[in-house]
Every structure is written in structure tokens, then in C-alpha cells.
C-alpha positions as CSV (number, residue, x, y, z in Angstrom):
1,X,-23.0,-8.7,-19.0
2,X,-19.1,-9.6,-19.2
3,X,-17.6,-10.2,-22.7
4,X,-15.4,-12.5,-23.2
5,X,-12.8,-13.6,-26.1
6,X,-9.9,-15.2,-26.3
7,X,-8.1,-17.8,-24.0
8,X,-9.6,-16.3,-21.1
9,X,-12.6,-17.2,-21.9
10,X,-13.2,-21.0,-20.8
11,X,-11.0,-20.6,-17.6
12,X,-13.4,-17.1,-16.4
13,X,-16.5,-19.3,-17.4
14,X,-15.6,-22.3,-14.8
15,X,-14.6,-19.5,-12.0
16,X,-17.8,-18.0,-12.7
17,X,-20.2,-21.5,-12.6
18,X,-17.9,-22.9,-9.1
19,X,-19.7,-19.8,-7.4
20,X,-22.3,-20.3,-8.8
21,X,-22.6,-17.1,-10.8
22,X,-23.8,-17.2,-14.2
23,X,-22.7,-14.2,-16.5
24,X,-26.4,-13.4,-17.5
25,X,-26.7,-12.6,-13.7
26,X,-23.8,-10.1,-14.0
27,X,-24.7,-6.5,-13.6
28,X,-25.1,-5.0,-17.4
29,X,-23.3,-2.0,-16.2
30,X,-20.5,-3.7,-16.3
31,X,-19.4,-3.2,-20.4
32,X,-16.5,-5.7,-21.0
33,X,-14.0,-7.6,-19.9
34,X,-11.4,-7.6,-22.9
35,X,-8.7,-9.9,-23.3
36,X,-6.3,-8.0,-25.9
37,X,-3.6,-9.6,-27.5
38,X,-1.1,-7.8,-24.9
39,X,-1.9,-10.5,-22.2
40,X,-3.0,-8.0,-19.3
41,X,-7.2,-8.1,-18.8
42,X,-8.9,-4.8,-18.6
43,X,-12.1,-4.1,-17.6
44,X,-14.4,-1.0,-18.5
45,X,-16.8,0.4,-16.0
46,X,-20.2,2.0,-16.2
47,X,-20.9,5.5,-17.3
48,X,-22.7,5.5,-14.1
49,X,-20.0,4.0,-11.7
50,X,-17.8,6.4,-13.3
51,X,-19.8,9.8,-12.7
52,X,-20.5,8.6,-9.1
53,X,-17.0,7.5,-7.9
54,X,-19.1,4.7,-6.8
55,X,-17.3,1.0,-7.3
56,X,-20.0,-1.6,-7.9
57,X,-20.0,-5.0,-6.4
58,X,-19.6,-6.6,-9.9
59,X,-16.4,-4.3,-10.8
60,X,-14.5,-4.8,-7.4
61,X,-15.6,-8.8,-8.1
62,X,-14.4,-9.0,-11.3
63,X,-10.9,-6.8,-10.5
64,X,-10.2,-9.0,-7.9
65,X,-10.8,-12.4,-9.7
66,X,-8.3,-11.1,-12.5
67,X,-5.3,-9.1,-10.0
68,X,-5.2,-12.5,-8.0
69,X,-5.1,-14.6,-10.9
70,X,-2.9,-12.9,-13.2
71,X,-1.2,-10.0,-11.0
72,X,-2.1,-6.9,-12.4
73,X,-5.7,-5.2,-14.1
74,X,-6.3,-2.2,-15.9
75,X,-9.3,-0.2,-15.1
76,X,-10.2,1.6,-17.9
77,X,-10.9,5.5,-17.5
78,X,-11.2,5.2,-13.9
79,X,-8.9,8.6,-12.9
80,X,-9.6,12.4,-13.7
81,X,-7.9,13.4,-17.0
82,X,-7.9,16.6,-16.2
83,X,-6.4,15.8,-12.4
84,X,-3.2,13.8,-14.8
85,X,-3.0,16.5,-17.2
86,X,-2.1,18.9,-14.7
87,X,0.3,16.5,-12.3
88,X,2.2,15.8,-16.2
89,X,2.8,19.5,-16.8
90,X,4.3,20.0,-13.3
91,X,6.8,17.2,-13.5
92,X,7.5,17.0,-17.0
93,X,9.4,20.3,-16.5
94,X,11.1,19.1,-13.1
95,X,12.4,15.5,-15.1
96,X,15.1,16.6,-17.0
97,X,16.3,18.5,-14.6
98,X,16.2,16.3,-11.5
99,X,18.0,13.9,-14.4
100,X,21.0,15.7,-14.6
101,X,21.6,16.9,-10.7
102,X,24.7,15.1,-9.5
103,X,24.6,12.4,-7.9
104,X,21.1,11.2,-8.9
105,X,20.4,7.6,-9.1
106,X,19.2,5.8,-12.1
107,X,17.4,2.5,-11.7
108,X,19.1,-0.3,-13.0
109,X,21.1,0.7,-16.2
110,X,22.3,4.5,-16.8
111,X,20.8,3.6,-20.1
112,X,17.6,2.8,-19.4
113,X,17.2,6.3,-18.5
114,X,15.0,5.8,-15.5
115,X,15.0,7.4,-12.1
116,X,12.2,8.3,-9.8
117,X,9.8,11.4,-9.4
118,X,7.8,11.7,-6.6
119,X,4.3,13.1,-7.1
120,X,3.9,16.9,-5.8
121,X,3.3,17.2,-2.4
122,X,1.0,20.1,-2.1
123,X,-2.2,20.0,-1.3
124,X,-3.3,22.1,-4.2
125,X,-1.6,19.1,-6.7
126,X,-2.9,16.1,-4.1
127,X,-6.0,15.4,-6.4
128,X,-8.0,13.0,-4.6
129,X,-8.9,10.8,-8.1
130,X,-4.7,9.7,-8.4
131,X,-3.9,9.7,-4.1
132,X,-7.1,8.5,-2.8
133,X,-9.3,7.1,-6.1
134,X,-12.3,4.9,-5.1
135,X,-11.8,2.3,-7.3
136,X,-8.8,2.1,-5.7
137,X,-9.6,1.8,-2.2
138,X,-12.4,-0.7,-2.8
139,X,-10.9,-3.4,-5.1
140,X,-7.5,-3.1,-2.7
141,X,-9.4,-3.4,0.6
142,X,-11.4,-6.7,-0.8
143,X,-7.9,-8.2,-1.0
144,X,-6.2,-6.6,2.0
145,X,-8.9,-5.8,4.3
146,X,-10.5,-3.2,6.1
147,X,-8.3,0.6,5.8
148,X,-6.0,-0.3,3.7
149,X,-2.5,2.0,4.4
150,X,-0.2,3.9,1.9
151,X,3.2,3.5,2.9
152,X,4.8,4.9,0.1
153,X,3.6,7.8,-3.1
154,X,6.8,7.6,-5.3
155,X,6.5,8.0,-9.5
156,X,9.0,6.4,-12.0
157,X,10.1,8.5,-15.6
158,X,11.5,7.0,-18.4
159,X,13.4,9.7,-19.8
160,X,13.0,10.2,-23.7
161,X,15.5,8.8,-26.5
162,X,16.6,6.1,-24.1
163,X,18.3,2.6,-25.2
164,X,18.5,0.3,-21.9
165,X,16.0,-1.6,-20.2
166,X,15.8,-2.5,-16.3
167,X,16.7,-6.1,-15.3
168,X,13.5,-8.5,-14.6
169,X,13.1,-7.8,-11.0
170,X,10.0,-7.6,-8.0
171,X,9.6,-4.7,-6.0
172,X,11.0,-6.8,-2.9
173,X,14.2,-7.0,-1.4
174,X,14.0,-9.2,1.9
175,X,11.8,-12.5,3.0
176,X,7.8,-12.3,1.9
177,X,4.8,-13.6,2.6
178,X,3.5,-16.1,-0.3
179,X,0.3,-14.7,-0.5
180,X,-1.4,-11.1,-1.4
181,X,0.0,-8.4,1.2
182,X,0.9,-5.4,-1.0
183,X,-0.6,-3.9,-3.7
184,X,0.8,-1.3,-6.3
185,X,-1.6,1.2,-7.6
186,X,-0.1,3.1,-11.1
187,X,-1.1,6.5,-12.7
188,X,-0.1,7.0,-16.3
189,X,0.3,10.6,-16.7
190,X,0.2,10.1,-20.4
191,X,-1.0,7.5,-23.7
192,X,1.4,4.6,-22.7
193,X,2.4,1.7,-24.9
194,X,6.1,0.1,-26.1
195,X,7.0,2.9,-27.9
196,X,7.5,5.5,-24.9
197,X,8.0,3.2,-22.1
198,X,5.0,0.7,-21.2
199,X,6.3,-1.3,-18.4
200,X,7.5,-5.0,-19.3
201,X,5.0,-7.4,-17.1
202,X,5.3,-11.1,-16.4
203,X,1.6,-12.2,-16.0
204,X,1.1,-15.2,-13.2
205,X,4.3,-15.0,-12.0
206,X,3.4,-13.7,-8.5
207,X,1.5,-16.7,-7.5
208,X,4.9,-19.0,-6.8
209,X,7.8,-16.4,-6.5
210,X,9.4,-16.3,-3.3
211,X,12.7,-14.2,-2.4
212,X,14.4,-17.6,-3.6
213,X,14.0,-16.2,-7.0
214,X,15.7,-13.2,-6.5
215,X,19.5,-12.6,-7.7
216,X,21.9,-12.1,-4.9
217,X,25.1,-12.3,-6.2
218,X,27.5,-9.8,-5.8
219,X,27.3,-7.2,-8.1
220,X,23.7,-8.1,-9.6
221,X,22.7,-5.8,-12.3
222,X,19.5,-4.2,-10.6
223,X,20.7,-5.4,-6.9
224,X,18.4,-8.0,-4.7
225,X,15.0,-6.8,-6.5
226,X,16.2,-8.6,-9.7
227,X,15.1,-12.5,-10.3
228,X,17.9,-14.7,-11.5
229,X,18.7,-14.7,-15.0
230,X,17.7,-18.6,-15.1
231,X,14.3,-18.3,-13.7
232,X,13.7,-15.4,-16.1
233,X,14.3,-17.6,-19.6
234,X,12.6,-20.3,-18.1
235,X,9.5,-18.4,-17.6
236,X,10.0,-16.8,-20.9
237,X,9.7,-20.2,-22.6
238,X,6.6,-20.9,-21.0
239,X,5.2,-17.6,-21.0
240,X,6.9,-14.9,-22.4
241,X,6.0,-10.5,-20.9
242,X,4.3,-8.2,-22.3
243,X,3.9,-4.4,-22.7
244,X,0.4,-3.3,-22.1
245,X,-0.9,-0.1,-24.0
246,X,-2.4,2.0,-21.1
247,X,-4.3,5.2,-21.6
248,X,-4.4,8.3,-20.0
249,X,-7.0,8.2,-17.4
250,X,-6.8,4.1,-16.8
251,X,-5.7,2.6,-13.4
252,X,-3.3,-0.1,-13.4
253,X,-3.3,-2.3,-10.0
254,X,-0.6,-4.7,-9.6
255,X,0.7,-7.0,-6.8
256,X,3.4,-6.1,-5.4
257,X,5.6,-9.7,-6.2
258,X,5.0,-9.4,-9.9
259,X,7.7,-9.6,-12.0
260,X,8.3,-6.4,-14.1
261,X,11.0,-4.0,-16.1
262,X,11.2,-0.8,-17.1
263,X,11.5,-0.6,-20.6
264,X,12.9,1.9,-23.0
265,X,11.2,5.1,-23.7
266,X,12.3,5.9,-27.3
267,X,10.3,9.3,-27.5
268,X,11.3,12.6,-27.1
269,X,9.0,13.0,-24.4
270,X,9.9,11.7,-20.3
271,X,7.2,9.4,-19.3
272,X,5.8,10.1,-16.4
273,X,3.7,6.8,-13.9
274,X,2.9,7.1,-10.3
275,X,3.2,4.6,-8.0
276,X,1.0,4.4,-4.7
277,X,1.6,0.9,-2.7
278,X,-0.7,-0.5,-0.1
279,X,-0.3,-3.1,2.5
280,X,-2.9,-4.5,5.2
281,X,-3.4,-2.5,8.7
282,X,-1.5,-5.3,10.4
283,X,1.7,-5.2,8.1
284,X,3.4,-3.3,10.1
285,X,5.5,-2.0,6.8
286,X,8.8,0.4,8.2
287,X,8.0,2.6,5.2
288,X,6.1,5.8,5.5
289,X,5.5,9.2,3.8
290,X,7.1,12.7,4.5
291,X,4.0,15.3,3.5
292,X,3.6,18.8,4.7
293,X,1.4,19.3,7.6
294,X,-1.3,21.1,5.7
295,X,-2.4,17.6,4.1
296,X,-3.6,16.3,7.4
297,X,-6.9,17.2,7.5
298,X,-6.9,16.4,3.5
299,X,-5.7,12.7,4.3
300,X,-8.0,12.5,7.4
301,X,-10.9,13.1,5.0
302,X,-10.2,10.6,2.1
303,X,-9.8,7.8,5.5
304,X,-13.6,8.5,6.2
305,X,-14.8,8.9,2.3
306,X,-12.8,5.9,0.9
307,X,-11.1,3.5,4.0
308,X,-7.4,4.4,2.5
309,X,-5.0,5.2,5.6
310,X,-2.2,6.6,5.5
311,X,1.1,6.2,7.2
312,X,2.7,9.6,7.1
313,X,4.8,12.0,9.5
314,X,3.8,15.6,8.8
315,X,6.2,18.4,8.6
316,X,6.3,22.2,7.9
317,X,7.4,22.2,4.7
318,X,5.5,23.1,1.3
319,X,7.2,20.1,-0.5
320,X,9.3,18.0,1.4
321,X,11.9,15.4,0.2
322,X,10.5,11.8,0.2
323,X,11.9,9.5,2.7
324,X,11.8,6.1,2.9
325,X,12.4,3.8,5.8
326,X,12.8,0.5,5.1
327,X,14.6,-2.5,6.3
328,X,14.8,-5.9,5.7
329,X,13.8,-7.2,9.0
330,X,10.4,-8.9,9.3
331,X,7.9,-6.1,9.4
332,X,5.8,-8.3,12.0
333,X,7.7,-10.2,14.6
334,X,3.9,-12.3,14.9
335,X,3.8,-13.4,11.1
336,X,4.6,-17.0,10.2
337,X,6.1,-17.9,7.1
């Protein structure tokens, strides 16, 4: 059955009894929901879900409920240790490096010591629990619909013994729809918390944003991703962020609106979080993955085992560089807004 404490608790009870579900109906596979004192829900799945890759009805139910109400879950232990581990070891001793090439653009503040870092694009290194995990593909295709696409496989490191933040901002930079259309799927590659870099979240406040919100006066700090400086301490008043503590192995789904920061990563040790996003079949989105043509039939397998598709041009190269095409047109000429 679901467990429940804290504030949550009334508010989950009445969405529960309106459809009609009562929680001694609930699948007892299903261990816990947990509010913490964080703010962000997280749910634990079934020793049994977990061996099979299998998503139950009742875990997919429950993700959904909580990523449309509050913006972002964490599903506990849902992603191959081992699989992270490995992907950690490779990049870790690629981040310092790619830190100090010239040239190389930091997000936000130079301080905040962030930048990206693409996952590898090998197949060897594609492990199918972080770029095609079932839990994944099931709780995103409830919300988005049938074959779900990846448009973009990026990763974001906080660099150790950093002092800046990001600004407040949403991963959006032109006009958006108003309701769910892109979701954010995040791999920890390491323990997570406010000490070495736990991304600042603003629970709730994707369900009203618009691109109103953002900041697009010249010279913003963080450019037209960031949300005005108003808006932010009005929303901190009422609610203020949080830091979530994430552990290695847990999946973190977000939408794509939600208001977040990078925050400091005070360690010694870079950070490492990868970033898969996923919009409906008929988004049209201009943004698409560069992988190396052995990954084809890889991809083309994943699209039959778990519905993910994937919008990629395939090239002869072991590792390409990421590119991303994006503009800020309308990605569908047919949507109304």
C-alpha cells in the first residue's frame, strides 16, 4: 500500500477517493511514497518491478500523479549502479579537462563552475538502463503519448570547490505550450545532495509559467532561460526551492518548464548528471542527436523493447561532437496557443 506523512498526505488522499481508488486497493508492491522534508516526493519500487525492468500500473500511476502536480519525482533505485559507475569514471577524467579548453562555455556564472558533458557516444558506454530505462519510457509516454522521442542526450558538471550559483531559470528560451510537452529525464552519476551540487528546484512552479516569466533584458545574467528577478522572490515568499538528496542509482523526471538552478558543488570532486529530454511524436522539436552509425540498430531495438524514439542523424564517427539545432520558431506551424 502507499505511505503517506506529511502535508502531502490529505491532498494525495482526496486525488486518490475523486477516482475512486482507495489506497488499500493499491498494489502492495508498491513500498512508499515519502514525503521528506526536502519537498520533492519519491517513490520506491518493488524488488520485483525492479529485477524485471517491468513498470507496474500502480508506479507509472503514482509518478504521474506527483510529476504533473509538483514537476519533478524521484524514482528510487530505478538505474544500474554498476551502468553509472562506469559512465562516472569515463567523464570524471574528461571534466577538468574539457573545463579548461579555451573557449569553453560556462552556464551562467564563471563561478558557478558549470558547463556541460555529453554522455559517451559509444555503443559499448550507451547502457540501455540510463539512454533507454523502462521506467522511463513508461511514466513519460503516459504523459506524452505513444513513442515518446529523445531530441537531445546532454550531461551538466558542477565542477568541485566552486562558489556561484546559476540564475533561477527554465530550460526554454522561445513561446511554450501551457501544458505537459517535454519531459527531462536525470542520471546522477554519484550520492547527490547540497553539499556537491544538488540542483536548486522550485516545486509547482511549472503549472502557471509561461515565457512571460522569463527575463529578457539586455544583458540578463543566464540569458532568456532565466525568470525575472521579481517573479523569483515572490515565489520564494510563498514557497521557497529546495535541494533534493538523490542517490546513486535513483531517476529524477522533471518537466521541462520547472524552474531550477545549478547550485554550488563545494567538493573536491566534479559532479557529474545526465540529462535525456523527451517531447510527444507530434512536437516537431528542431533538436536532434549526432551518434555514430553503429548505434542504429542499438536505438532501433530499445524503440521496439520500451516505445522511446529517437531523433538522431547517424555519422561515421566513434564519438561525435553533440549538435544542437534549435530555434525559436514554433516547432509546429498546426499548434494553437
Amino acid at each position: 500500500m502507499f505511505l503517506l506523512t506529511g502535508p502531502y498526505r490529505s491532498s494525495f488522499q482526496q486525488i486518490f477517493q475523486s477516482h475512486s481508488v482507495k489506497e488499500a486497493t493499491l498494489n502492495p508492491a508498491i513500498m512508499a511514497i515519502q514525503h521528506k522534508s526536502n519537498g520533492v516526493l519519491a517513490l520506491e519500487v518493488s524488488d520485483e518491478e525492479r529485477s524485471s525492468q517491468s513498470p507496474s500500473a500502480e508506479t507509472v500511476g503514482a509518478a504521474v500523479t506527483i510529476l504533473q502536480r509538483d514537476g519533478i519525482v524521484i524514482i528510487r533505485n530505478a538505474v544500474d549502479i554498476d551502468a553509472l559507475k562506469c559512465l562516472n569514471k569515463v567523464l570524471l577524467e574528461k571534466s577538468e579537462a574539457l573545463a579548461a579548453q579555451p573557449g569553453i562555455h560556462f552556464n551562467n556564472d564563471r563561478s558557478a563552475r558549470n558547463i556541460s558533458q555529453p554522455p559517451p557516444y559509444t555503443v559499448d558506454l550507451m547502457f540501455e538502463s540510463v539512454w533507454a530505462n523502462p521506467f522511463t519510457a513508461a511514466i513519460s509516454a503516459a504523459i506524452l503519448g505513444p513513442n515518446p522521442r529523445v531530441h537531445f542526450a546532454n550531461g551538466n558538471t558542477a565542477l568541485g570547490r566552486a562558489s556561484g550559483r546559476q540564475t533561477v531559470h527554465a530550460d526554454l528560451g522561445s513561446r511554450h505550450l501551457c501544458f505537459p510537452f517535454g519531459i527531462v529525464a536525470n542520471y546522477y552519476l554519484i550520492d547527490t545532495d547540497e553539499t556537491n551540487g544538488s540542483t536548486e528546484v522550485w516545486v509547482g512552479t511549472h503549472r502557471d509559467t509561461t515565457i512571460e516569466d522569463h527575463d529578457h533584458s539586455p544583458g540578463a545574467v543566464g540569458g532568456v532561460s532565466s525568470i525575472k528577478p521579481e517573479l523569483v522572490e515572490a515565489r520564494r515568499a510563498v514557497l521557497p526551492p529546495v535541494q533534493p538528496a538523490i542517490k546513486q542509482g535513483d531517476l529524477v523526471l522533471r518537466d521541462l518548464r520547472l524552474w531550477h538552478a545549478g547550485m554550488p558543488n563545494k567538493s573536491e570532486t566534479a559532479r557529474i548528471m545526465l540529462a535525456f529530454g523527451m517531447f510527444p511524436w507530434w512536437y516537431q522539436s528542431p533538436l536532434k542527436l549526432t551518434l555514430p552509425l553503429k548505434s542504429k540498430a542499438l536505438l532501433e531495438s530499445w524503440k521496439r523493447k520500451h516505445g522511446l524514439d529517437f531523433a538522431a542523424e547517424f555519422v561515421n564517427e566513434e564519438w561525435p561532437d553533440p549538435k544542437f539545432r534549435a530555434t525559436i520558431d514554433s516547432m509546429n506551424p498546426a499548434i494553437v496557443y
